[in-house]
N, C-alpha and C positions, 0 to 999 in steps of 0.2 A: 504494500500500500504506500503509496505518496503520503506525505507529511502537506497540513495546511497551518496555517497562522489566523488565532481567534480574534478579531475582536477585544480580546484582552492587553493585546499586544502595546508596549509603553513607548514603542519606535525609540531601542536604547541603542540599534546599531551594532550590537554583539552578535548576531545570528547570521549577517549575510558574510564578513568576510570567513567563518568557518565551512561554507557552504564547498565539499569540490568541485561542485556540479555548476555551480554559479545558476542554482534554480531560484536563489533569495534575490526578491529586489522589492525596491521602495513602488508602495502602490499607489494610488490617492489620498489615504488616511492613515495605513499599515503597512506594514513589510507583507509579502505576500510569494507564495511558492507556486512556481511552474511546476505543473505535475509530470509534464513533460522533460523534465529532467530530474527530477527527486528520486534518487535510487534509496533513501535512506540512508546512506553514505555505503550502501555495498560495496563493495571490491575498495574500498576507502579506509573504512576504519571498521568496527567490532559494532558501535553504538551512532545514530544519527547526532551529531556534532552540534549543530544546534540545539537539540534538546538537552544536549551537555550545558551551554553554555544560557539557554535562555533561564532569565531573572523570577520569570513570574508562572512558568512552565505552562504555555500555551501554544504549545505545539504538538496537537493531538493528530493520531495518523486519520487519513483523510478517505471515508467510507466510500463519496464517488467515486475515488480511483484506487479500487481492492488488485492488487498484482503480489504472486508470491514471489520466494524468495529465488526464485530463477528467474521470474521473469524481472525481477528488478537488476540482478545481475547480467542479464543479457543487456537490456536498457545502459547500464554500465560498460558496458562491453565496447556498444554503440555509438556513445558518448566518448570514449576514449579510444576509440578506433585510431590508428597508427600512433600515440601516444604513450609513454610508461603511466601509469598509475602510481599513485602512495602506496598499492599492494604491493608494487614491482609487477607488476604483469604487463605484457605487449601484446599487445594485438598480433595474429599471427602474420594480416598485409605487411604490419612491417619487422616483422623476424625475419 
C-alpha cells in the first residue's frame, strides 16, 4: 500500500527530504504523497522513512492504493531502473 498525509499534517518539512522516491511534495495546504511512486521505502530501507521521522504521526498507509509487498518492490524496481539503490541493487539494463 502507498503511504498518504492526513490533514493533521503541521507542514514541519521533515518528511519530504527522507523520501527516496521523491513521492513527498508541498501541496496547497499539506505535504502530500504520489502514490505513484510511494514504495514505502522498499528496496530502501526496512521501515517507511517518513513515518520515522514524522512529528505528529500522520502518515497512515493509504486504503485507495492497497499493493503488496512485490508489487511495491517491482514499482521500486521501476523507479530505479538503471540506477544503484541505498539497497545496493542494479537494475539488471545496467549490469
Amino acid at each position: 500500500m502507498a503511504l498518504k498525509i492526513t490533514d493533521q499534517c503541521i507542514n514541519c518539512d521533515v518528511c519530504e527530504p527522507e523520501c527516496p522516491n521523491g513521492a513527498i511534495y508541498q501541496g496547497i495546504e499539506i505535504y502530500e504523497i504520489d502514490p505513484s511512486k510511494c514504495t514505502e521505502c522498499v528496496g530502501h530501507f526496512d521501515t517507511p522513512q517518513c513515518r520515522e521521522v514524522c512529528p505528529v504521526d500522520c502518515i497512515p498507509l493509504d486504503e485507495l492504493h492497497v499493493e503488496t509487498p512485490e508489487q511495491l518492490f517491482a514499482k521500486f524496481l521501476k523507479l530505479t531502473e538503471g540506477k544503484t539503490s541505498d539497497a545496493g541493487l542494479v537494475d539488471k539494463k545496467a549490469a
